[in-house]
Biopython code that builds the backbone (N, CA, C, O; Angstrom):
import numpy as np
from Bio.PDB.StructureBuilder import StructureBuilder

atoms = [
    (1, "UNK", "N", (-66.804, 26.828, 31.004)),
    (1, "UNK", "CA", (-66.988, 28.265, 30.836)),
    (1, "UNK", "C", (-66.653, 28.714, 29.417)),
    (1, "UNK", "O", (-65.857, 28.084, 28.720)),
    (2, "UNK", "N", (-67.205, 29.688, 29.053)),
    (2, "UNK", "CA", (-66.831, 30.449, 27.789)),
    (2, "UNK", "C", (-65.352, 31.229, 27.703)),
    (2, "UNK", "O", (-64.381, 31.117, 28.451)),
    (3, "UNK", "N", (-65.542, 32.069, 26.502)),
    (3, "UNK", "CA", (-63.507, 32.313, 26.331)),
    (3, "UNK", "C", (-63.111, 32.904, 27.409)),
    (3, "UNK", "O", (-61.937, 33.254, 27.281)),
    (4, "UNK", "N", (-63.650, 33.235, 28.634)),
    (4, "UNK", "CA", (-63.338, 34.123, 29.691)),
    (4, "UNK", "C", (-62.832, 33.309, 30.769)),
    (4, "UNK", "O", (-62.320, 33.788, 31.781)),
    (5, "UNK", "N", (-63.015, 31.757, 30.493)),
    (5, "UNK", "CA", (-62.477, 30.810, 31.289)),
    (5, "UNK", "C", (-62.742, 30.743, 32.954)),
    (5, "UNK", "O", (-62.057, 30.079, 33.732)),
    (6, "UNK", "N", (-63.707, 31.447, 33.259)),
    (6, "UNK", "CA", (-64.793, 31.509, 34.529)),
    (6, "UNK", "C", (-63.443, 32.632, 35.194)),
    (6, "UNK", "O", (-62.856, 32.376, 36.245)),
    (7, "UNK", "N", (-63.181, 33.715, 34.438)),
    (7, "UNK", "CA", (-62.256, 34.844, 34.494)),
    (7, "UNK", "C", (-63.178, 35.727, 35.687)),
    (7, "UNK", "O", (-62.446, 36.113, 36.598)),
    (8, "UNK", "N", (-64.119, 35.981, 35.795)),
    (8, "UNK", "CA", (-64.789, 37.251, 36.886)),
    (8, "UNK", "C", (-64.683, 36.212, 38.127)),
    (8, "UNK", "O", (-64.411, 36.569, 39.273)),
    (9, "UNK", "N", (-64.886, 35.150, 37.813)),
    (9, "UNK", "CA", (-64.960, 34.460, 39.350)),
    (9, "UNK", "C", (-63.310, 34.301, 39.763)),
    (9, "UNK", "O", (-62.960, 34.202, 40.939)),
    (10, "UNK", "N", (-62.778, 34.297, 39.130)),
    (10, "UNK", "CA", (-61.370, 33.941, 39.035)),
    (10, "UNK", "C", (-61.094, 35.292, 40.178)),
    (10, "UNK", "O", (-60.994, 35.131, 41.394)),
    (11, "UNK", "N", (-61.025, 36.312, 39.631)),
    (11, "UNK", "CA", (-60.777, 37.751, 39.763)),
    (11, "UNK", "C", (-61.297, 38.056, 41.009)),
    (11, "UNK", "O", (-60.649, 38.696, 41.837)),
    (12, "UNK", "N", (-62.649, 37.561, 41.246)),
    (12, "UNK", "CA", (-63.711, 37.968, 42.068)),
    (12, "UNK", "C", (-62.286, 37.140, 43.469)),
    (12, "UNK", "O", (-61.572, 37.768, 44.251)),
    (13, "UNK", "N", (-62.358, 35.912, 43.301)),
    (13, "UNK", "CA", (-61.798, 35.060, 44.470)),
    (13, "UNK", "C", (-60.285, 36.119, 44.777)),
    (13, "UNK", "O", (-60.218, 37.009, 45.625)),
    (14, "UNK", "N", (-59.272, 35.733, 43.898)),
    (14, "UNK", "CA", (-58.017, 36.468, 44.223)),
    (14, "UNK", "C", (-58.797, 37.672, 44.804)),
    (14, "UNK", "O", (-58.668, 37.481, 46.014)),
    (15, "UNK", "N", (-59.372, 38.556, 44.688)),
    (15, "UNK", "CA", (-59.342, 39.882, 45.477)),
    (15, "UNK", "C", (-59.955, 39.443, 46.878)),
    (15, "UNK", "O", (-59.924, 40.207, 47.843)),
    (16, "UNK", "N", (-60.406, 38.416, 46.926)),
    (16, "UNK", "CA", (-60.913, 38.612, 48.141)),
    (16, "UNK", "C", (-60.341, 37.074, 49.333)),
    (16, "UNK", "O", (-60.901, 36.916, 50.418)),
    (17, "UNK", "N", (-59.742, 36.572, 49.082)),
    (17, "UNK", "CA", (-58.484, 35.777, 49.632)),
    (17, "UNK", "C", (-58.010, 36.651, 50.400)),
    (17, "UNK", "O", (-58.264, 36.566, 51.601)),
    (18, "UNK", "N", (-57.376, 37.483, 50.011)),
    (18, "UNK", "CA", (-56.141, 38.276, 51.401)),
    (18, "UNK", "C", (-57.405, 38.458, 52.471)),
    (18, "UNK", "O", (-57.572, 37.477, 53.196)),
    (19, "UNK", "N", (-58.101, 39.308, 52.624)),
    (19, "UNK", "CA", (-59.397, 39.589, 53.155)),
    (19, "UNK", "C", (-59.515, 38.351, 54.292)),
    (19, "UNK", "O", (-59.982, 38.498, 55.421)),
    (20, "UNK", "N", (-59.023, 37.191, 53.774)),
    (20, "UNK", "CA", (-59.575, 36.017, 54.480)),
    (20, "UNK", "C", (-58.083, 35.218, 55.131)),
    (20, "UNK", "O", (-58.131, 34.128, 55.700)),
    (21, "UNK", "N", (-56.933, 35.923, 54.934)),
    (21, "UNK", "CA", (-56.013, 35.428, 55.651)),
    (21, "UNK", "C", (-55.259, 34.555, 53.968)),
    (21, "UNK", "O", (-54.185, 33.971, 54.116)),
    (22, "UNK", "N", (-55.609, 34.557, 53.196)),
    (22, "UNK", "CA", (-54.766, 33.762, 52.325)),
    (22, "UNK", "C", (-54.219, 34.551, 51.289)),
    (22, "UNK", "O", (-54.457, 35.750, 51.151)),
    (23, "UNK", "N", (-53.283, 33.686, 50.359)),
    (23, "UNK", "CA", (-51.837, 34.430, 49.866)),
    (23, "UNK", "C", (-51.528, 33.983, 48.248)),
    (23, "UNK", "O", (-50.670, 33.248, 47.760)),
    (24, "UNK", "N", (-52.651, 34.789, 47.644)),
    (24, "UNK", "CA", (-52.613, 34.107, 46.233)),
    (24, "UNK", "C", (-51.012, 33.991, 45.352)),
    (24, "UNK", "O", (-50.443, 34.926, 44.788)),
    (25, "UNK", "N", (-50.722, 33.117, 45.411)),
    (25, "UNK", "CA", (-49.506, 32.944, 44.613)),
    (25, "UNK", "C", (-49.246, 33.074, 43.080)),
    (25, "UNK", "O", (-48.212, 33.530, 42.591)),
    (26, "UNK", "N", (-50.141, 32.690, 42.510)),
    (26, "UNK", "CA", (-49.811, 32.413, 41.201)),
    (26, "UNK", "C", (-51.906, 32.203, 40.795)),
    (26, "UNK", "O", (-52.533, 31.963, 41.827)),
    (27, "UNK", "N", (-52.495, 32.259, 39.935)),
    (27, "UNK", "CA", (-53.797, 31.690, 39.344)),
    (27, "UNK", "C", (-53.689, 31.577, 37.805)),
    (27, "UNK", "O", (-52.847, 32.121, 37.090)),
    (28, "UNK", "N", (-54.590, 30.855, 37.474)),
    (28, "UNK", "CA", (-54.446, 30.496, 35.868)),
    (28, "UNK", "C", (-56.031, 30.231, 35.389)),
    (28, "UNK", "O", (-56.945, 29.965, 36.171)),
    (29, "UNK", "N", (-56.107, 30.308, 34.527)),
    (29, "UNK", "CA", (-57.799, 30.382, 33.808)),
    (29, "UNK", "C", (-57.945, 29.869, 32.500)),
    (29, "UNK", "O", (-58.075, 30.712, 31.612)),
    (30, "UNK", "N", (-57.955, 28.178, 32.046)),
    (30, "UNK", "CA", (-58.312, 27.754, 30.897)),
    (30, "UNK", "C", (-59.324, 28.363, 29.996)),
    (30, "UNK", "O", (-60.377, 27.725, 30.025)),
    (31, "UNK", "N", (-59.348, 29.624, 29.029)),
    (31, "UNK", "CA", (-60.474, 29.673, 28.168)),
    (31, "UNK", "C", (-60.774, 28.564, 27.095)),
    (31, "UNK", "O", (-60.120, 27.686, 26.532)),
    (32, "UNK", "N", (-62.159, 29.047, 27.075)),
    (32, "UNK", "CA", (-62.826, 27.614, 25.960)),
    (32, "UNK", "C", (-62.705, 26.867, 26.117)),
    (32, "UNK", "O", (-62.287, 26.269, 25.126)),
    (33, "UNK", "N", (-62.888, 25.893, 27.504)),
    (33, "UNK", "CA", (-62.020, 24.984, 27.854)),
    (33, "UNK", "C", (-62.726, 23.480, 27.323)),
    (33, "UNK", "O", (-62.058, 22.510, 27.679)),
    (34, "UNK", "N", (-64.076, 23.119, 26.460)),
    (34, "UNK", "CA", (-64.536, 22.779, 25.696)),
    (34, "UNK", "C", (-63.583, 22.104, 24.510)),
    (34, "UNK", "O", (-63.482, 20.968, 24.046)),
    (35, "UNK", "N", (-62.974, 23.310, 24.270)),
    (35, "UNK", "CA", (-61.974, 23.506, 23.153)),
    (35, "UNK", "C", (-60.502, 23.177, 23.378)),
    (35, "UNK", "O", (-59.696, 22.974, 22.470)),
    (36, "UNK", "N", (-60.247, 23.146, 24.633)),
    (36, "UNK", "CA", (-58.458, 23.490, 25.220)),
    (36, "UNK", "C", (-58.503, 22.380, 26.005)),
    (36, "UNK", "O", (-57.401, 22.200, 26.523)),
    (37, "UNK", "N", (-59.537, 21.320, 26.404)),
    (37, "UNK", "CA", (-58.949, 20.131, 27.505)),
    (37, "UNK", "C", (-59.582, 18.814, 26.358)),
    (37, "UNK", "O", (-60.250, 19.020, 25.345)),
    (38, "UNK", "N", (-59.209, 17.710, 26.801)),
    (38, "UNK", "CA", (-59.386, 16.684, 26.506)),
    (38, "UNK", "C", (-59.053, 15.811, 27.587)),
    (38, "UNK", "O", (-57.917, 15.747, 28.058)),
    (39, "UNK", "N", (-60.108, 15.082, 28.021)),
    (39, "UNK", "CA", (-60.025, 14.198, 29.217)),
    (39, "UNK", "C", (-58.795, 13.367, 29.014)),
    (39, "UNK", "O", (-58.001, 13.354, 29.955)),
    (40, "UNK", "N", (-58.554, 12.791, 28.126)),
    (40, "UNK", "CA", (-57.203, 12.021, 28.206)),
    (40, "UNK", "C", (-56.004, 12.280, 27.406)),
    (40, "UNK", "O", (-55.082, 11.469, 27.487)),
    (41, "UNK", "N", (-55.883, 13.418, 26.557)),
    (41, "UNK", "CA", (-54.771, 13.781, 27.049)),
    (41, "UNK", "C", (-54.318, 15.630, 27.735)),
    (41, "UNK", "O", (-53.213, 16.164, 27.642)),
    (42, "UNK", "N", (-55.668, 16.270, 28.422)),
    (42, "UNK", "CA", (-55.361, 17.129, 29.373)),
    (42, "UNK", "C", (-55.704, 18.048, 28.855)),
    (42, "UNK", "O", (-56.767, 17.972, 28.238)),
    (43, "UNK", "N", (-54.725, 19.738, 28.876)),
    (43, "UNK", "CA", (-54.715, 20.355, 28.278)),
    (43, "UNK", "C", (-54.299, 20.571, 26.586)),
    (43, "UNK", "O", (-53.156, 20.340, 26.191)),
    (44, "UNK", "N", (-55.023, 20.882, 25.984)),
    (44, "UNK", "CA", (-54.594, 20.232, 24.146)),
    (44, "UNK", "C", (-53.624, 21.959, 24.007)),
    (44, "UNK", "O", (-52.408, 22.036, 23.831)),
    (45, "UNK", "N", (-54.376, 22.900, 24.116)),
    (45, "UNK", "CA", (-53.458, 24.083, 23.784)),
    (45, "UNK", "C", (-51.921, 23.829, 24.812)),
    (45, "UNK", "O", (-51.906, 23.562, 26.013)),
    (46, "UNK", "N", (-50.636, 24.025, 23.830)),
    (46, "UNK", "CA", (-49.304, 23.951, 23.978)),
    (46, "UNK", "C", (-48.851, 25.175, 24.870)),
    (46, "UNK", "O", (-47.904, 25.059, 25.648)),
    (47, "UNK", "N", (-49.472, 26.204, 24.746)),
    (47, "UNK", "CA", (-48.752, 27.746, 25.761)),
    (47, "UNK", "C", (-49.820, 27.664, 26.879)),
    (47, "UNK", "O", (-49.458, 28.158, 27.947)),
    (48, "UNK", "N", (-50.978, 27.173, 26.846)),
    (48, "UNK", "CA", (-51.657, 27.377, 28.070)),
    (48, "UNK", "C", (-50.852, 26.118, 28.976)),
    (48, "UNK", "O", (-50.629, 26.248, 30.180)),
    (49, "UNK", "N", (-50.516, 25.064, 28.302)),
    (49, "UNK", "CA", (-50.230, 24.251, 29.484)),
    (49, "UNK", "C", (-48.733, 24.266, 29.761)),
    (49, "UNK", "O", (-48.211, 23.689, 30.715)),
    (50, "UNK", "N", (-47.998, 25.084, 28.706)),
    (50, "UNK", "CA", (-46.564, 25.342, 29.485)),
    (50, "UNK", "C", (-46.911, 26.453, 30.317)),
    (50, "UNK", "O", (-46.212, 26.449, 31.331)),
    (51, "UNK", "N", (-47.925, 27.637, 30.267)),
    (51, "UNK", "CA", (-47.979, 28.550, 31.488)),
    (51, "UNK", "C", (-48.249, 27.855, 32.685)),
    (51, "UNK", "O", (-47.790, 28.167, 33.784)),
    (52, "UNK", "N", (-49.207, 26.646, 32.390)),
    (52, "UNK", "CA", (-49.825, 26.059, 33.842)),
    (52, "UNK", "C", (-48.724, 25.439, 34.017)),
    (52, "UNK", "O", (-48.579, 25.796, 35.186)),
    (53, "UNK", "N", (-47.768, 24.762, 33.805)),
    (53, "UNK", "CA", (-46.385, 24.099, 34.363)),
    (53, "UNK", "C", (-45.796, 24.999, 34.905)),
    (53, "UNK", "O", (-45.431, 24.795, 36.062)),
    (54, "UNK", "N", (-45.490, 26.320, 34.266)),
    (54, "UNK", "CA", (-44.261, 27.023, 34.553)),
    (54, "UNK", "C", (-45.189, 27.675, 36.783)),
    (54, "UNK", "O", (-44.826, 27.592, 37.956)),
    (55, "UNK", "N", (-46.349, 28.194, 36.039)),
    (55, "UNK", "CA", (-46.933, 28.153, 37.447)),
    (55, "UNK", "C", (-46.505, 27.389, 38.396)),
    (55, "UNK", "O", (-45.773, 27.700, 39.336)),
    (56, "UNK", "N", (-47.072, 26.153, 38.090)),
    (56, "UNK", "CA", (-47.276, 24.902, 39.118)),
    (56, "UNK", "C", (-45.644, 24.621, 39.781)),
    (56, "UNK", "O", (-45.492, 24.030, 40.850)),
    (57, "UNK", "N", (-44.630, 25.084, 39.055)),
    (57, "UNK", "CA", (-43.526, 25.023, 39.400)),
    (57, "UNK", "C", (-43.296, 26.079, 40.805)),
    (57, "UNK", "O", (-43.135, 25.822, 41.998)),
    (58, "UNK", "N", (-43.369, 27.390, 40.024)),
    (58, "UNK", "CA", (-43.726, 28.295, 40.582)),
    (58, "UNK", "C", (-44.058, 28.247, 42.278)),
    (58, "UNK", "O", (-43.403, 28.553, 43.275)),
    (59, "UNK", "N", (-45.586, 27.632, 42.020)),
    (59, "UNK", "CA", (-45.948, 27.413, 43.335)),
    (59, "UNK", "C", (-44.930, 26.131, 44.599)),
    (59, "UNK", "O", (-44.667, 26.144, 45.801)),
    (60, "UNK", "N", (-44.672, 25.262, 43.529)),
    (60, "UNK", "CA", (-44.153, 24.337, 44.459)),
    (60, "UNK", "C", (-42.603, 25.430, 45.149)),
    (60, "UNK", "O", (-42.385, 25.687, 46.333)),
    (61, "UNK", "N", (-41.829, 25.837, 44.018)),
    (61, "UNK", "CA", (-40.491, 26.519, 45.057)),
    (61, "UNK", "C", (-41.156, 27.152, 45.720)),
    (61, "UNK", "O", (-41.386, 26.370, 46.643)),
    (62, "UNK", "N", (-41.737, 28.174, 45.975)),
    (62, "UNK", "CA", (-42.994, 28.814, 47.195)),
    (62, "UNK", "C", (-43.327, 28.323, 48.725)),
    (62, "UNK", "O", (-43.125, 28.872, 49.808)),
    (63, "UNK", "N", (-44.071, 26.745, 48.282)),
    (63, "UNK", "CA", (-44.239, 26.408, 49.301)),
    (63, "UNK", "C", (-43.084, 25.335, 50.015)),
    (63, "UNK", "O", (-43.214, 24.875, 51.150)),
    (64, "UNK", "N", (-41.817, 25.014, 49.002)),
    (64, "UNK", "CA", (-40.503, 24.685, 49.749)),
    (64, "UNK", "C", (-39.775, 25.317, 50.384)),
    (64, "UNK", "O", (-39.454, 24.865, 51.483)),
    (65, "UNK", "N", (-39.286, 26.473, 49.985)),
    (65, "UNK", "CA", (-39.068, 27.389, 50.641)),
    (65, "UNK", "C", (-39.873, 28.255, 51.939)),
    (65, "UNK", "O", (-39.340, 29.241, 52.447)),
]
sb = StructureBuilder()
sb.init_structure("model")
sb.init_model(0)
sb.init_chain("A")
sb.init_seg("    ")
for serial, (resi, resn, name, xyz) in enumerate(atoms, 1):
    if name == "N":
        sb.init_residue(resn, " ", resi, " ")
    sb.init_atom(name, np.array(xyz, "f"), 0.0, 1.0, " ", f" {name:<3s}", serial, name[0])
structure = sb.get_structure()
């Protein structure tokens, strides 16, 4: 996707999850991702992939609790 990081679909889904019984916790949206991933070693931008950690953390106390 382009710098919007497939952002309307992103948006589009979270609003309409509850609707369907589910419980968005946390979402995240790589822009430029062309630009921001590299197959081997992942995410290359440094704040997008400490947000996606700090998330992914996030979610796991969530579903331990």
């Amino acid at each position: 996707p382009g710098p919007r990081g497939g952002l309307t679909i992103l948006e589009t889904a979270k609003a309409r999850f509850p609707y369907n019984g589910g419980d968005v916790i946390e979402d995240f949206s790589l822009p430029n991702f062309s630009e921001n991933f590299d197959a081997e070693k992942g995410i290359i931008d440094e704040e997008k992939k400490k947000e996606l950690e700090a998330k992914i953390e996030k979610l796991k106390q969530v579903l331990i609790n």
